[in-house]
N, C-alpha and C positions, 0 to 999 in steps of 0.2 A: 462491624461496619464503622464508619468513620461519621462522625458527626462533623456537618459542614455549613462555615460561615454563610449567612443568609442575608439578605435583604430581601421585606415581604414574607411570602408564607415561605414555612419551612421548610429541610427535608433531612430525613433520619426520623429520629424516636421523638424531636422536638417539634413542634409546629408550633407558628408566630401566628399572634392573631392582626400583626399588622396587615395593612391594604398597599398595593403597590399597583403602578399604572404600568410598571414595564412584563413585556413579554416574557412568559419562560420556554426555554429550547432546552429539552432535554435530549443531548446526543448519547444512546447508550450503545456499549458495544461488545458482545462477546469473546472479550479479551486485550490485551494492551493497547490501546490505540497507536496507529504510527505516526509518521510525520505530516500526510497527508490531513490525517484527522486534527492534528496539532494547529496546521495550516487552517482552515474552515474554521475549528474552535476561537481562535484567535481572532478569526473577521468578525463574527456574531458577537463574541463580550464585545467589542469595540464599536459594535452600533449600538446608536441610541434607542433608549426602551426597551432594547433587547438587554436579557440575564440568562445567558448559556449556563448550561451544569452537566456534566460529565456523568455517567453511571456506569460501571464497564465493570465487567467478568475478570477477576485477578487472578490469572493463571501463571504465576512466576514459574513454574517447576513445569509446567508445559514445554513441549517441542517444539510448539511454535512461536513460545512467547518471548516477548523481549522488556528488557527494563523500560517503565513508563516515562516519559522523557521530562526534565524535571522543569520544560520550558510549561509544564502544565499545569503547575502549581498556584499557579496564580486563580486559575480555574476555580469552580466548586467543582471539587472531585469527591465523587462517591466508591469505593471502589469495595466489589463483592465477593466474598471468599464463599467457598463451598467445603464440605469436609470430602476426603477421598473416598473412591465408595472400592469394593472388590465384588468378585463373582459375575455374573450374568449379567452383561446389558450395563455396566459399570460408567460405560461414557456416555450412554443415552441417560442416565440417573443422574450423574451428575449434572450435565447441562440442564435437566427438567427442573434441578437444586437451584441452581445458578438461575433460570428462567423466573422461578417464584420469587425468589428474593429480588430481580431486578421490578418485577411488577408492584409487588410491597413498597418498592425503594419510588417507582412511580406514582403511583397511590398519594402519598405523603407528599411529594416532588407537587403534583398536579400539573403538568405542564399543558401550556397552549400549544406547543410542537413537540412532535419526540420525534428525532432526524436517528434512524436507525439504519445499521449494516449488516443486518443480518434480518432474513425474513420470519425467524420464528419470533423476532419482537416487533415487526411490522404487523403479524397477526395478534399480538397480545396487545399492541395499542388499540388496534382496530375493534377486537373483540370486548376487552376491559376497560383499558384507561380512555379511551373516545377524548383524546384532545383536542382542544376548540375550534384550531387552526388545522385541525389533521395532519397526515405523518410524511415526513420526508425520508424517502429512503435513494439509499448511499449504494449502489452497485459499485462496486469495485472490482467484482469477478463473478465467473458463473461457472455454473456444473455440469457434467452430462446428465446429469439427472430431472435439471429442470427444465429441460426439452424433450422427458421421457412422460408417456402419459402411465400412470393418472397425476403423477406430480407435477404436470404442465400445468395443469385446470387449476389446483391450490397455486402454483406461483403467478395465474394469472390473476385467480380471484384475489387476492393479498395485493400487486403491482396496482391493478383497474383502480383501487382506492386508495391508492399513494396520492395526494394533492400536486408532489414535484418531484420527478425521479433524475437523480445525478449520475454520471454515467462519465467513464475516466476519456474514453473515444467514441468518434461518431460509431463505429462499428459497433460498439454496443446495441444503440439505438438502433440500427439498419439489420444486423445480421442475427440479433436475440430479440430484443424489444418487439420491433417490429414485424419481422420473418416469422417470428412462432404466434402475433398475435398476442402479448401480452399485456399491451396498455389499449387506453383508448386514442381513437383518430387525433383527437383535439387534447390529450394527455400531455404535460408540462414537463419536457427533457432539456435538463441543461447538460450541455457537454462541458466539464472539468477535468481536465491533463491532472492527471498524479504530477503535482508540479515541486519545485524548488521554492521555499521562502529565499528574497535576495540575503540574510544575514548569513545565512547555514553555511556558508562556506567564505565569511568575514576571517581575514587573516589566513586563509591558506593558504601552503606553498605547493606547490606540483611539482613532483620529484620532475626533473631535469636531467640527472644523469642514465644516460642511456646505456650505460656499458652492460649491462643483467636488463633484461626486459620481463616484468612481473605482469602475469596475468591475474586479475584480482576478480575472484567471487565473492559479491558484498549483500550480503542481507536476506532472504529466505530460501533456504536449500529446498529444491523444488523439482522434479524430474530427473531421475538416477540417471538415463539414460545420457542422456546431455552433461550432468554432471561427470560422466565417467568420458563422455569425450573433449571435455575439458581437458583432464586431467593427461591421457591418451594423446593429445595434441601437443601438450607439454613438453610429454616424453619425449614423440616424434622429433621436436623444433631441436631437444638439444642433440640427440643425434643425429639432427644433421649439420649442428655445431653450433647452435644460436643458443646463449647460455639464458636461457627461459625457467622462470619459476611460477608456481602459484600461491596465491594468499585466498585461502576462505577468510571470511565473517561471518558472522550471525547462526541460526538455527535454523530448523522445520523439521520437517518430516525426516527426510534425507539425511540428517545429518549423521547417520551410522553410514553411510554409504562416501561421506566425507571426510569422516576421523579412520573409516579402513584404508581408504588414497594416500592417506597424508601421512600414518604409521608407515605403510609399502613404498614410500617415495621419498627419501630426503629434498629433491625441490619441490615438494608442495608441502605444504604449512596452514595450521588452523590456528586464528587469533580469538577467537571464542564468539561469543554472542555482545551485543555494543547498544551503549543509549545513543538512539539516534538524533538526539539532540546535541552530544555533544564528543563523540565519538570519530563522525561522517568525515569531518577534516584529514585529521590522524590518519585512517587506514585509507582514503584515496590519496594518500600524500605519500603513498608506499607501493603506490601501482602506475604500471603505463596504459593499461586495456582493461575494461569490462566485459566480463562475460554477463551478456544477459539473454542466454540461451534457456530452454522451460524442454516444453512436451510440444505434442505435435496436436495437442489436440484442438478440436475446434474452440475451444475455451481460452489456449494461449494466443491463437490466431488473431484475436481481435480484442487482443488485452495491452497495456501500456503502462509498462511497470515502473513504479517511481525507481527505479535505476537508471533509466534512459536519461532523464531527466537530469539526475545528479551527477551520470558520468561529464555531462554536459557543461555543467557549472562546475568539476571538477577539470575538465581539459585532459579527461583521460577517454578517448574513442571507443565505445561499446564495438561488441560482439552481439549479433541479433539471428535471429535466423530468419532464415529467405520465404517469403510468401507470406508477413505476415504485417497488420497495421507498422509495428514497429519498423519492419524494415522498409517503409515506404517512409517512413520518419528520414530514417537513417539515409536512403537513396534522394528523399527532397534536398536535404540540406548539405550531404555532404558529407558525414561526420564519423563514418564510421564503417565497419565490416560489416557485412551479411554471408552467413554459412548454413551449408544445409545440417538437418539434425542426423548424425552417423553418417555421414559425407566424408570420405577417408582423405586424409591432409586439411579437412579444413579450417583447422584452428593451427595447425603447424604450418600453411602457407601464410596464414594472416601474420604469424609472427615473426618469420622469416623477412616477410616485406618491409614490415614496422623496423624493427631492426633494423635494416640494409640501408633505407630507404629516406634518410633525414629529409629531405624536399616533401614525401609525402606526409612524414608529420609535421611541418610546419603549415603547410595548406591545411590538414585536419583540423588544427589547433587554432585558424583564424575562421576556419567554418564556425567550430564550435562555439567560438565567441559571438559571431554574429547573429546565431540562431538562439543566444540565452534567452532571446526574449520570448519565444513558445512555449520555452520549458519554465516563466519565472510565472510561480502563484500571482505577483504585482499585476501581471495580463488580466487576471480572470477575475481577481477579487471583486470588483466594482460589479460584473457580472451576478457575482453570488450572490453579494448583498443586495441588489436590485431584485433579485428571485424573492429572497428570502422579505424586503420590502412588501413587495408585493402581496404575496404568501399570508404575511400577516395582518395586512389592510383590508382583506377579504371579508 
């Protein structure tokens, strides 16, 4: 574990016997944080009284993990290694690994908030560390599983005594939150867009030349299915003469289902996995269109992926699929395609038009600009930090 600069008491193996009048916020996370978490982190040090500290699960050699963005360093970061374990039940042991050390790493921490993403440390605050302020938790996605009983009744009991639950679209709230009964009536939902810091795409250029039209998959490989009609779409466009490419990035689950496309296809190409901090410019400065196609399930329906957002501020028009929050984004403002999932031509006609069609991307690209301001974190911040105000005046 990493021993980490302190003001007030401590945390690691040291503890300060100094007193401090400011707040502690402990955000811990079961694995690399993203950009969004980067986003939030950044508001909280920057308020007064408040002292944010990171504690997050370091899973570098993970699927789904990504380099930790180095805009984080400034943070107290705590960051928790596990040893690899083998035989029976091998991923449930090691999380249980990773779960005690982060509670240890709390213990010492003592924080007045522990702002957590994942619900098995919403239950370990609740149960163990009882911080002052109690626990804010960070929805960012859900499961079929936690709409399935008996693990309905534990995600409700855990959510009922979250003090302020964050949530990326209203559909959260409305179609999980609510619909299943999991908070209370008068329970404290802020809605937060997986948003864009304005700096993250300071100094970008946007490719401009249209003669190859690249379709770019950027950041968690996430439903074979759609990945593979990416890819299928690709094909389709150049035979029928639209000289089309694709660029992956990043990782997941998927990603053998990514690196088998891109071996079988000379125009699709994989750039590896990318710090999202400093990365993001680079590989959307190499694409015309985002794919931000998922699964069909009721979990992606009413999800809002920080892609939407950054193809946005990057001026390259997502790909979304139809009937879902996102593509209600995409249909307000203007900005983009919507395609069904295994819809046959539907990523080969999006690209064919793009292509052909220079009038229709320059309307895109004046959309996209005008709607930066939904997708820019600057909108919400004042938000957050008024919640989290609040939160701690309590």
């Amino acid at each position: 574990m990493v021993k980490l600069e302190r003001k007030g008491r401590g945390i690691g193996t040291g503890m300060s016997s100094e007193s401090s009048t400011d707040k502690r916020v402990a955000w811990v996370a079961m694995g690399e944080p993203g950009s969004s978490a980067v986003n939030k982190l950044t508001a909280l040090q920057s308020m007064n009284g408040v002292d944010a500290f990171l504690v997050y699960w370091a899973r570098e050699s993970a699927a789904c993990s990504y380099p930790l963005a180095s805009a984080l360093q400034r943070h107290r970061v705590q960051a928790v290694k596990v040893q690899r374990r083998t035989g029976p039940l091998a991923g449930i042991r090691r999380r249980w690994d990773a779960i005690r050390q982060v509670h240890r790493s709390l213990g010492n921490l003592k924080p007045d908030v522990v702002h957590a993403s994942a619900l098995d440390i919403v239950a370990l605050s609740l149960l163990f560390v009882r911080p002052r302020h109690g626990v804010v938790f960070d929805l960012h996605d859900t499961r079929s599983w936690m709409r399935q009983w008996p693990w309905r009744h534990l995600v409700r009991a855990c959510l009922r005594r979250a003090r302020l639950v964050l949530v990326t679209s209203p559909r959260f709230e409305t179609d999980f939150l609510r619909k299943y009964n999991l908070i209370g009536a008068s329970q404290r939902v802020l809605v937060l867009p997986n948003c864009v810091a304005d700096d993250v795409f300071r100094g970008y250029r946007r490719k401009r030349n249209h003669e190859t039209i690249t379709l770019g998959y950027i950041g968690t490989f996430r439903g074979r299915e759609a990945i593979i009609a990416m890819a299928e779409g690709i094909i389709q466009a150049r035979r029928a003469g639209i000289p089309a490419n694709g660029l992956f990035a990043g990782t997941g689950i998927d990603l053998p289902t990514v690196l088998d496309l891109c071996r079988s296809n000379d125009c699709l190409s994989y750039a590896g996995a990318f710090d999202q901090s400093r990365d993001l410019p680079r590989l959307y400065g190499q694409v015309d269109l985002v794919y931000a196609v998922y699964d069909n399930s009721e979990d992606k329906r009413i999800h809002l992926a920080y892609r939407l957002g950054e193809s946005v501020f990057a001026g390259t028009p997502p790909l979304v699929m139809r009937d879902t929050y996102m593509s209600e984004l995409v249909s307000r403002y203007n900005i983009g395609f919507t395609v069904g999932l295994g819809e046959p031509g539907g990523v080969r006609d999006v690209l064919c038009r793009y292509y052909s069609e220079p009038e229709l991307r320059a309307r895109l690209q004046a959309n996209m600009q005008a709607a930066k301001g939904f997708f820019s974190f600057e909108t919400y911040v004042q938000s957050f930090k008024d919640e989290y105000t609040r939160l701690l005046a309590e």
